[in-house]
LUMPA-347844 format. One line per 2 residues: number of its first residue (from 1); their letters; for each residue x negated, y negated, z negated of N, C-alpha, C. Coordinates in nm, 2 decimals. Example, Ala and Ser with C-alpha at 12.3 -4.5 7.8 and 13.67 -1.06 7.14 Angstrom:
<atoms>
1 = as = -1.32/0.57/-0.78/-1.23/0.45/-0.78/-1.32/0.33/-0.78  -1.28/0.22/-0.71/-1.37/0.11/-0.71/-1.29/0.00/-0.79 .
</atoms>
This chain:
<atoms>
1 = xx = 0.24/5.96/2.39/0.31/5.87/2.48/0.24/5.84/2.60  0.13/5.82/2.59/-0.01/5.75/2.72/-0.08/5.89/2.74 .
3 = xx = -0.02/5.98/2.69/-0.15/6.09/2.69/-0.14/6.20/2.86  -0.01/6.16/2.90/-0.05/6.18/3.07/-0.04/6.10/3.15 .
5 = xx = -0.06/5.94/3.12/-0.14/5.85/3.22/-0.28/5.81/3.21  -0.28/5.81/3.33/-0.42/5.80/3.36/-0.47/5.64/3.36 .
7 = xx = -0.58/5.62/3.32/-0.63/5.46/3.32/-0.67/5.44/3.45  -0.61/5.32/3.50/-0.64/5.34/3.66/-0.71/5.18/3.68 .
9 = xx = -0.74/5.11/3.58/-0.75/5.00/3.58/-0.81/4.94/3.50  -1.00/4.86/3.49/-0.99/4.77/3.41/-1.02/4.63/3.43 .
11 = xx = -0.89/4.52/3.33/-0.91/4.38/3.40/-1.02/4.33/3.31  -1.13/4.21/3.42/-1.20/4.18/3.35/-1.15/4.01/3.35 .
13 = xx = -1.17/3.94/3.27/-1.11/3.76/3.28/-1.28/3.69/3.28  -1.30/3.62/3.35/-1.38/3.57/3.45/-1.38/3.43/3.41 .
15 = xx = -1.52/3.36/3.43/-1.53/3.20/3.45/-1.52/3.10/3.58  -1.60/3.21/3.68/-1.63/3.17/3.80/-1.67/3.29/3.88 .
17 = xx = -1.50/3.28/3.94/-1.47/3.39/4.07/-1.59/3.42/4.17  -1.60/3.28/4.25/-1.72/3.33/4.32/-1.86/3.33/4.28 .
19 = xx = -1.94/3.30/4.15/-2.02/3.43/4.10/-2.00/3.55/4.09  -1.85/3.60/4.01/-1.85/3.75/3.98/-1.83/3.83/4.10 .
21 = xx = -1.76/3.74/4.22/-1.77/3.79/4.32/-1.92/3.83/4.39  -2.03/3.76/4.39/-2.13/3.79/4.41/-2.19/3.88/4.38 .
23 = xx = -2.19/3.89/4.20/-2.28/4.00/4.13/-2.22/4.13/4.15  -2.07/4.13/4.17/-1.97/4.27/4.17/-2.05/4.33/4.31 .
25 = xx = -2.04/4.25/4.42/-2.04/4.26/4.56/-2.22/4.27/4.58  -2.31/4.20/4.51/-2.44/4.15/4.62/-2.55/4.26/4.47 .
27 = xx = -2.53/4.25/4.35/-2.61/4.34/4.24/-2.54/4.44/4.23  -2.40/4.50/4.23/-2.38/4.61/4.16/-2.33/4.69/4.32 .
29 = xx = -2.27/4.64/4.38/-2.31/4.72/4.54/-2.18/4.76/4.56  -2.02/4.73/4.48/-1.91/4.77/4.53/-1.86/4.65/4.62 .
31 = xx = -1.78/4.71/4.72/-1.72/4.65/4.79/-1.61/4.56/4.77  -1.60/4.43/4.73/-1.49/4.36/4.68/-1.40/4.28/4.73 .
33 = xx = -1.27/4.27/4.74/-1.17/4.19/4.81/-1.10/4.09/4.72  -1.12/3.98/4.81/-1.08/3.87/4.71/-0.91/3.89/4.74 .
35 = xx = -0.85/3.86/4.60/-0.69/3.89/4.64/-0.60/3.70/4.61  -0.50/3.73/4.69/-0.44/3.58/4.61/-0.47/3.52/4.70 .
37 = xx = -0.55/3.50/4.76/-0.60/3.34/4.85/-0.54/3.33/4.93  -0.46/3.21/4.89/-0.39/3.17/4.92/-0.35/2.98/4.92 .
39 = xx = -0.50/2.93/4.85/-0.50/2.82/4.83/-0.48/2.75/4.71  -0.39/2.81/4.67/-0.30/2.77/4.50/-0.44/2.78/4.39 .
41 = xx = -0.56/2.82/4.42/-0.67/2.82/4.31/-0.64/2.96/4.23  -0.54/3.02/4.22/-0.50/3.17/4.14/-0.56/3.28/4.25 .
43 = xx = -0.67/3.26/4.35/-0.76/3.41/4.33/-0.77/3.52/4.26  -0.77/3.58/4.28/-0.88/3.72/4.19/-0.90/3.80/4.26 .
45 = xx = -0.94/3.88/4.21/-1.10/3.98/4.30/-1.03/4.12/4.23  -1.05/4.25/4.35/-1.03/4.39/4.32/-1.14/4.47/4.37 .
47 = xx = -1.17/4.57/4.26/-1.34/4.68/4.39/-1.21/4.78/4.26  -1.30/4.88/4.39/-1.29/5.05/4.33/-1.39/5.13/4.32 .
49 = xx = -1.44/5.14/4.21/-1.50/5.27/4.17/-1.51/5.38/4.27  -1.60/5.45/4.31/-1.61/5.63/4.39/-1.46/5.69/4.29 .
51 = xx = -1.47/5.71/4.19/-1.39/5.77/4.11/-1.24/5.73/4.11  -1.18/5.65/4.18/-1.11/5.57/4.20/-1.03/5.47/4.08 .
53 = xx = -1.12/5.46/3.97/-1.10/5.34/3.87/-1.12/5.18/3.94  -1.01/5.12/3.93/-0.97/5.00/3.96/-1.05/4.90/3.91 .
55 = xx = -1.16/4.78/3.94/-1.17/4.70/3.83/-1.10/4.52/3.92  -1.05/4.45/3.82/-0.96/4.35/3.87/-1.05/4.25/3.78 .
57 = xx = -1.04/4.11/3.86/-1.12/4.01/3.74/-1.02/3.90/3.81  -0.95/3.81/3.70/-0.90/3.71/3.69/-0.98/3.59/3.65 .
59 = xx = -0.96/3.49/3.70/-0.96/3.30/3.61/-0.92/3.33/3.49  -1.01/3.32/3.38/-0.93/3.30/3.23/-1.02/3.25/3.14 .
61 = xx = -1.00/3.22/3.03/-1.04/3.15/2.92/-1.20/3.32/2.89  -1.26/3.28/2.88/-1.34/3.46/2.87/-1.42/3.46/2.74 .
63 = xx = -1.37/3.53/2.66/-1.51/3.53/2.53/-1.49/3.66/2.46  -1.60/3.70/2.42/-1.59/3.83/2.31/-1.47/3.90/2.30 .
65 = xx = -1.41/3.97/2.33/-1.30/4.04/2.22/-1.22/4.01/2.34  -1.18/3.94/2.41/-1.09/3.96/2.49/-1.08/4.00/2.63 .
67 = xx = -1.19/4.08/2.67/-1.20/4.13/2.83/-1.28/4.22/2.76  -1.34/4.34/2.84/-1.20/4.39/2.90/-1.10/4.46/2.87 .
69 = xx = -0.99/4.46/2.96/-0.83/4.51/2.92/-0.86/4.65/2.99  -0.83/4.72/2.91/-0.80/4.88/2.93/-0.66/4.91/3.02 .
71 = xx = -0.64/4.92/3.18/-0.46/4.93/3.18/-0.44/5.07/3.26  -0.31/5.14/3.16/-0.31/5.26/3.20/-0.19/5.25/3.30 .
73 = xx = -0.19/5.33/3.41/-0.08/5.31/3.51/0.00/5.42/3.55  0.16/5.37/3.49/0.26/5.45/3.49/0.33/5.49/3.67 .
75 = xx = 0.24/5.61/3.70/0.27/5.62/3.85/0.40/5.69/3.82  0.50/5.74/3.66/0.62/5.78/3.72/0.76/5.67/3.65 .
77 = xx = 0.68/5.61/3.67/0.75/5.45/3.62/0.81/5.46/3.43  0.94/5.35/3.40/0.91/5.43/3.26/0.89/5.30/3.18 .
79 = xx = 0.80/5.16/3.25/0.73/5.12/3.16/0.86/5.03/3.01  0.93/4.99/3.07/1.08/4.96/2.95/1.03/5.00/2.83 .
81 = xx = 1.06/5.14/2.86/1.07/5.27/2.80/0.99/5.34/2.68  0.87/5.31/2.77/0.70/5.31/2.70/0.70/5.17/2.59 .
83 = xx = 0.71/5.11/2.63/0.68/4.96/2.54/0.76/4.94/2.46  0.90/5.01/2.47/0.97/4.99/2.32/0.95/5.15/2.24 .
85 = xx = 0.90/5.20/2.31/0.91/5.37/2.21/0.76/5.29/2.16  0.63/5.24/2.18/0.52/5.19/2.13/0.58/5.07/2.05 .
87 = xx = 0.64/4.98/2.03/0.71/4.89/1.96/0.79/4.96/1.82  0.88/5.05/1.87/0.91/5.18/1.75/0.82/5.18/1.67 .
89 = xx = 0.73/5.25/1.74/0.61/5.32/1.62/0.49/5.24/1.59  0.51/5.10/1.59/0.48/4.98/1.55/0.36/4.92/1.58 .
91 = xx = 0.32/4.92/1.75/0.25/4.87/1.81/0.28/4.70/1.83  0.20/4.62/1.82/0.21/4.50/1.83/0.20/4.44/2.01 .
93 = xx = 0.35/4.39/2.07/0.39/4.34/2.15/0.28/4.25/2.16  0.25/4.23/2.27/0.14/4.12/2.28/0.22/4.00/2.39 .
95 = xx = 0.23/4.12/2.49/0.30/4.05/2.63/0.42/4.12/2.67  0.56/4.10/2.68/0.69/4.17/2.71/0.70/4.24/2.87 .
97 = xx = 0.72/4.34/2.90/0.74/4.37/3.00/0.74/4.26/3.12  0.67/4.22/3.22/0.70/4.12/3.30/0.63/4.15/3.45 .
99 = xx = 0.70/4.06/3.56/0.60/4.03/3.71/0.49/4.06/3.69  0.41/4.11/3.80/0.25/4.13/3.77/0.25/4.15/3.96 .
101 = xx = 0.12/4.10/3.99/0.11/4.14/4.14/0.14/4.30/4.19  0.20/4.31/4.28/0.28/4.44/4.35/0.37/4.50/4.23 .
103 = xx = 0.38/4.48/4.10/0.44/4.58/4.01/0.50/4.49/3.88  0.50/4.59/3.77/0.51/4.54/3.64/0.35/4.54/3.51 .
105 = xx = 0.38/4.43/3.44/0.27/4.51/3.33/0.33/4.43/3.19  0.30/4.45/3.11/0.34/4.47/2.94/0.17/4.52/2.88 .
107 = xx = 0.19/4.43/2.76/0.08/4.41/2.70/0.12/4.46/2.57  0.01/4.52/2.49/0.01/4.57/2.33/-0.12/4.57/2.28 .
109 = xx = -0.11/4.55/2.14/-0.29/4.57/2.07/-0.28/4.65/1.94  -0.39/4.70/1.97/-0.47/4.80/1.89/-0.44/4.73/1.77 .
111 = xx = -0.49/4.88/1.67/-0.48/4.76/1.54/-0.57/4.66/1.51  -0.69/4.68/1.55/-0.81/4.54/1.55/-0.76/4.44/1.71 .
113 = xx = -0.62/4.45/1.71/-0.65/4.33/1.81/-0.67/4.36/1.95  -0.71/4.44/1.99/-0.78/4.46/2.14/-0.65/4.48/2.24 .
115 = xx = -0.65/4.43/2.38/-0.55/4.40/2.44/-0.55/4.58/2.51  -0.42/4.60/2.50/-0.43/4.74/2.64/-0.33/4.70/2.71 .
117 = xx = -0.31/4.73/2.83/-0.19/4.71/2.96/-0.15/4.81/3.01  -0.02/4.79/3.02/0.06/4.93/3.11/0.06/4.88/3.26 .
119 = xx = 0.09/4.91/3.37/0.09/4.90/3.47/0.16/4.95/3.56  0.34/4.92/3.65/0.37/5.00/3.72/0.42/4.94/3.88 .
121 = xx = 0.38/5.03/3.93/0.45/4.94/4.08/0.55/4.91/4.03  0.60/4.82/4.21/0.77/4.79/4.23/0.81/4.93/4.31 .
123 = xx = 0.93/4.94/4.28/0.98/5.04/4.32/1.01/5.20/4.26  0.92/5.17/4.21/0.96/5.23/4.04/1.04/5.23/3.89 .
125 = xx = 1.14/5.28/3.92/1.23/5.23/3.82/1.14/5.22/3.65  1.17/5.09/3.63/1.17/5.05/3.45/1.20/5.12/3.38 .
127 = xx = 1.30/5.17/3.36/1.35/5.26/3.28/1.39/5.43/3.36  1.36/5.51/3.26/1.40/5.62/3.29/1.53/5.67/3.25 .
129 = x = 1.62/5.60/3.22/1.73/5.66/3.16/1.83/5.56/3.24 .
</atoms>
């Protein structure tokens, strides 16, 4: 089902933006753009990899087991589609198909729990049928 999308994305959930912004940007040497700012306090931060792997870090509650999120991105849209044929074959719904910045994303977990994300622009139809 995921096996010709590509992972183009991993989110990491963050305590304090502007440290990780430092360490991403000032120790590990990628270039980082803060996104969101806009005032509202909902920041987050995007760098790319040479390879062109995405890493995104949000504000969130952060401990063990729940960062980071693996998200694979449906560049031929689909994601409806994807998330009830994985619901079928009895993946556990975490997060329903919903808004996500520029796109869509939908959440599911492994059988120990672990979060993974689908990811599709706008403009890309939801469904393929």
């Amino acid at each position: 089902m995921l096996g010709q999308a590509r992972i183009g994305t991993i989110c990491y959930y963050v305590t304090d933006i502007d440290r990780t912004e430092a360490f991403w940007r000032d120790v590990v040497g990628l270039e980082v753009r803060r996104m969101g700012d806009d005032g509202s306090g909902n920041d987050w931060l995007a760098a790319n990899t040479a390879g062109g792997l995405e890493l995104i870090f949000f504000m969130n509650e952060c401990r063990p087991g729940n960062t980071p999120i693996i998200v694979f991105d449906l560049t031929e849209g689909g994601i409806d589609d994807v998330m009830a044929g994985l619901a079928a074959k009895g993946a556990t719904i975490v997060t329903p198909v919903s808004h996500a910045p520029g796109g869509w994303s939908g959440d599911f977990a492994d059988p120990d729990g672990h979060a993974i994300s689908l990811y599709q622009t706008e403009g890309v139809p939801r469904s393929r049928g």
